[in-house]
N, C-alpha and C positions, 0 to 999 in steps of 0.2 A: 300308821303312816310315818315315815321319816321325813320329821321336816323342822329344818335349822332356822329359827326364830333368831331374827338379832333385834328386831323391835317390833312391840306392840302397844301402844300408850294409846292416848285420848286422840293425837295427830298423826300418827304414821304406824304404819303394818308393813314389815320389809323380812323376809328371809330368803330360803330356799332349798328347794325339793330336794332331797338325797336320797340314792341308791336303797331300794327295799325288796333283799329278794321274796317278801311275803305277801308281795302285793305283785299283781297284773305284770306281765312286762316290768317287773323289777321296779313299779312307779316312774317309767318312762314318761316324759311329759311334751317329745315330742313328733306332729305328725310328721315331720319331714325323714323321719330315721324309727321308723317304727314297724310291727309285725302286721298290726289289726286296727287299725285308726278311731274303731268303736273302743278299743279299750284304751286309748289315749284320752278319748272325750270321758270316759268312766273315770278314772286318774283324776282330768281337770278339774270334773266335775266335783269330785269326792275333796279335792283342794278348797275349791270354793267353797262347798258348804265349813269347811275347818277353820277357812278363815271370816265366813260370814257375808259371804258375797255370792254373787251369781256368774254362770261362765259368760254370759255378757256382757261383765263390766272387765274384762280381760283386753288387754291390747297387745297383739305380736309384731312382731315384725318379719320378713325376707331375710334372715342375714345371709352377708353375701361377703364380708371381711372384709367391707369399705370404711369407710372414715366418715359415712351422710347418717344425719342425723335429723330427727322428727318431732316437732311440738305435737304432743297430743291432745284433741281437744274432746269437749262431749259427743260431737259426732261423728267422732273414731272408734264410741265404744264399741266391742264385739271384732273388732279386725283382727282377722286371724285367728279368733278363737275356737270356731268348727272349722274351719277349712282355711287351706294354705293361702287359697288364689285372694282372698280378702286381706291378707298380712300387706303391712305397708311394704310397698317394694324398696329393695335393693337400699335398705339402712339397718345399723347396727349400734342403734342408741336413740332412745327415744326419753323425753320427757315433758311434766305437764304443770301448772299450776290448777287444775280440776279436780276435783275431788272425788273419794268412791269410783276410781279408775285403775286396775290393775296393770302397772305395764311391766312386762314381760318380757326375760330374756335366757335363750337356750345355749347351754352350754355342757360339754364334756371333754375337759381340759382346757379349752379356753378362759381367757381370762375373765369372768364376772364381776359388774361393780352395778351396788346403787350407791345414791346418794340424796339429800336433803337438802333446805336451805330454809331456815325457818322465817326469817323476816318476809321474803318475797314468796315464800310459801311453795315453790318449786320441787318437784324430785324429778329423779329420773335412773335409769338403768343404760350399762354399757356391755357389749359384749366385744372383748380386747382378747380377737386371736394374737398370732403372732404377725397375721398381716395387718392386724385391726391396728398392732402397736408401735408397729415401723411405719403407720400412713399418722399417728400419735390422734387417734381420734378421741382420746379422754383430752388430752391438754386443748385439742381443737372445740370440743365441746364446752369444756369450762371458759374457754377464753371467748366464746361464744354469749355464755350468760353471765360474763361479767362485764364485755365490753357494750353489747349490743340488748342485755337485759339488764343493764344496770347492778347484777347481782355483785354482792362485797365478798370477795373471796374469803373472808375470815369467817365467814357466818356457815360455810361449807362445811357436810359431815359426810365421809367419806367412808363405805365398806367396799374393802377389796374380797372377795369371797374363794371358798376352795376353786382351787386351778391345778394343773400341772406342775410339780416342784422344777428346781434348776437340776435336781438328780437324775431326772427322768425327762426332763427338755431337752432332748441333744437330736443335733442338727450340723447341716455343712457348714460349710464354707458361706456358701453364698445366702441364706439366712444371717447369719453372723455376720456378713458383709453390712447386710443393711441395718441391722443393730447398731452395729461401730460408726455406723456413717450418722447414727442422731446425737453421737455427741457427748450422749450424759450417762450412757447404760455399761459403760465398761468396764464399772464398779462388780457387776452382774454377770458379767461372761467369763468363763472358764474354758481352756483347752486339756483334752484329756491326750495325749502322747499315744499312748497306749491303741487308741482306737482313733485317732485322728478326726475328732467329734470335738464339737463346741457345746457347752451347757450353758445356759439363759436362764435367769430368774425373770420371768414376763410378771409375775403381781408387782416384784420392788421396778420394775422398769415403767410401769403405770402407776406407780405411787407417786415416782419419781415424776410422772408428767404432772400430778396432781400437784405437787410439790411448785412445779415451775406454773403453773396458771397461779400461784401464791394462794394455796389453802394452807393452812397452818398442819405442822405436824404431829402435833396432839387432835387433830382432828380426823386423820385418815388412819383405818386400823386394816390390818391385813388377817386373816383365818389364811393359815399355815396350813390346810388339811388336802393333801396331796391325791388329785383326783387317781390317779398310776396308782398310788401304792395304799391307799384306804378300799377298806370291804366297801363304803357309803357312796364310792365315788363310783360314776359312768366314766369311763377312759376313751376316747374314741383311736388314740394313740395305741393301747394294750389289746382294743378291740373294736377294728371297725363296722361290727354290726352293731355297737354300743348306743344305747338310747340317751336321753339324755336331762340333767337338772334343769329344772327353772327355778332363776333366780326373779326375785318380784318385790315392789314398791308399792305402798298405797294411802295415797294422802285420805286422810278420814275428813268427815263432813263435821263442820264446828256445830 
């Protein structure tokens, strides 16, 4: 199995599934964009037992490239984990202070993020297309659990995960319209002449929202591995029958 480990300690379990042509469906892990849904549930299952858990304690969500966002609690475990129609509806960021809860986010080329917060004991997962980041659902989220959960944005630990490079992000006009319209991302936008295309770096454009919720910048790290141009990566961009990573967070029981 190919599977990108950024942590496992005594408190938190967080990586995410990469492209395996040795395995099923290339280690597809989701059902909404798949061949054989039995062997997506083989996939998750085969995850679970690696990391020590059960496909039960899995939480998905709808994503739908909105900006809503979902506290998870003990009796959300399982949603979405066999079947679609149980995934929380229509959010694309979920997280929990509960413990022994996998939550769950599908991406290929989109922008993936977890994160932590060790005092208030919080994590959670974001999945930042390019709509997800012009509605700024990461900066919405954070300023979320810091104004309304009390959390101290210095205590935040942020993983931006493989996405779509700014090489291989190009798009019009009107994409790039609403990039320029938030203000802060024109660090990140490129015009090519040549082909009358715009390029977008979407992880430092979510960094940067992470940036502006006040997490410190020694806290947020970014994986540079370009879902386009890596063997490991699902592209849904180079291939729209492409399956796709989960990225995943999991607070362990004290």
């Amino acid at each position: 199995m190919n599977i990108k480990m950024y942590l496992n300690n005594e408190k938190w379990l967080a990586g995410m599934t990469m492209k395996d042509e040795a395995e099923p469906e290339n280690f597809n892990m989701a059902l909404h964009a798949c061949q054989d849904r039995e062997v997506i549930l083989q996939n998750r299952r085969q995850l679970a037992r690696f990391l020590n858990c059960e496909l039960g304690d899995f939480v998905c969500a709808e994503q739908t490239h909105s900006a809503n966002f979902h506290q998870v609690v003990h009796a959300d475990k399982g949603r979405g984990a066999d079947k679609l129609e149980t995934a929380v509806p229509v959010t694309d960021a979920l997280y929990t202070y509960e413990p022994n809860i996998l939550l769950c986010s599908f991406n290929a080329d989109c922008v993936p993020v977890f994160f932590y917060h060790e005092p208030s004991g919080v994590a959670g997962v974001i999945h930042s297309g390019w709509q997800g980041t012009v509605k700024e659902i990461s900066l919405k989220l954070f300023k979320h659990l810091i104004h309304d959960k009390q959390c101290d944005p210095n205590d935040f630990h942020v993983q931006i995960c493989p996405a779509l490079s700014q090489e291989k992000f190009e798009v019009d006009e009107d994409v790039y319209v609403q990039y320029k319209a938030l203000g802060y991302a024109d660090k990140w936008i490129e015009y090519n002449e040549q082909t009358s295309k715009y390029h977008i770096d979407n992880q430092q454009t979510v960094k940067q929202q992470c940036l502006l919720a006040g997490i410190p910048e020694n806290q947020i790290q970014i994986d540079h591995t370009c879902t386009f141009q890596s063997s490991d990566g699902f592209s849904h961009r180079q291939d729209k029958q492409s399956g796709r990573h989960l990225c995943f967070i999991m607070k362990k029981e004290k």
